[in-house]
C-alpha positions, 0 to 999 in steps of 0.5 A: 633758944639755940644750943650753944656750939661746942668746940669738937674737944676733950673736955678737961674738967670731970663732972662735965666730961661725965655728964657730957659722957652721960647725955650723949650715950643716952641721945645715942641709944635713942638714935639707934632705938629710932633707926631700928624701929623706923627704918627695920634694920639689925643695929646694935651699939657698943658703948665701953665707960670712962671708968671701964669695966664692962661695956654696955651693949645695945640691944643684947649682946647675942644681937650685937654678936649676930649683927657684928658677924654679918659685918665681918663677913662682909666683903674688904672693900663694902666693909670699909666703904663707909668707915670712918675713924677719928683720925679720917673724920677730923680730916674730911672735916679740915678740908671741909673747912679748907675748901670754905675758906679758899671759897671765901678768898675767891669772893673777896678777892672778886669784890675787891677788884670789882670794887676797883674796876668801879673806882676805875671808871668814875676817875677815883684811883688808877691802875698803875699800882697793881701786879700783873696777877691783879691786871689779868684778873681784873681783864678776866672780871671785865671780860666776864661782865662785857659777856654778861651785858652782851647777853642781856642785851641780846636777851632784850632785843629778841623780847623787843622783836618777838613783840614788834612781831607780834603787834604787826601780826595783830594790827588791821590792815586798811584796804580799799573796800574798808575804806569805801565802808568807814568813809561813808562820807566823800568829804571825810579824808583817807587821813580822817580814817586812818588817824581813827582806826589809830585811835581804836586801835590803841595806837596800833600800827596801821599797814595802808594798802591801796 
């Protein structure tokens, strides 16, 4: 069964914030534990309580103290690369969802001139009620679809003729001394062969050379 989705909020109510506080710290150490061991990395994770007191430290704290010294020995800029505080995190995740919805708006907006281009066409409405921001997007939506139809049909052209040419490639060509051979019979007709050859041959097109 799918986890409900929780609002990314403080919550209120305490024996809920402190089981939340207790599931999660424990989910956490266990991601660190599993990052440690699968991928032979120095990691450690400081944890301060909602009651305060002393905070708990993962996996000792002379571990903590060696990993957070190479931290801080680190060069500015390789040290910040990656950093995010609550403040930077909450805004990469707005504009995550500000991008989201500017996509969303350009999709509706694509469909509901397609949907009047259409109604367009079949006589169903006009144009004379749209602004002149609504003609030139739907040029641009027309002009997009004339150049897609364009395409196709160059596309099927070409797949015709590479097949046209093939087939003429593959055809026999009937020449005087194949025809002397089929014949055998002078009262069989040139017509009679060829329309035979036709026939075996699936309805091949025939070059007659004589």
């Amino acid at each position: 069964m799918t986890r409900k989705k929780v609002n990314l909020e403080y919550i209120t109510d305490d024996s809920s914030r402190k089981t939340t506080f207790r599931k999660r710290k424990n989910g956490m150490l266990k991601q660190v534990v599993e990052l440690s061991t699968l991928c032979d990395v120095d990691v450690c994770a400081i944890v301060y309580g909602p009651n305060g007191g002393e905070p708990e430290v993962f996996p000792s704290t002379e571990k903590a103290h060696c990993v957070l010294t190479r931290f801080k020995c680190m060069p500015e800029i390789e040290r910040s690369k990656n950093m995010l505080n609550q403040e930077k995190y909450l805004r990469n995740k707005i504009e995550k969802v500000k991008e989201q919805v500017r996509k969303l708006k350009r999709d509706n907006r694509e469909k509901e001139l397609i949907q009047i281009m259409y109604a367009n066409l079949v006589g169903n409405t006009n144009l004379q009620g749209l602004s002149v921001m609504d003609l030139n997007d739907l040029t641009r939506l027309i002009d997009q679809s004339i150049g897609e139809i364009n395409k196709k049909i160059d596309e099927i052209a070409n797949t015709m003729s590479t097949q046209m040419s093939e087939t003429t490639t593959s055809s026999p060509i009937i020449t005087p001394d194949l025809i002397e051979n089929l014949v055998g019979d002078r009262n069989t007709s040139i017509l009679d062969v060829v329309a035979t050859n036709f026939d075996n041959n699936g309805g091949n097109n025939l070059a007659l050379s004589l």
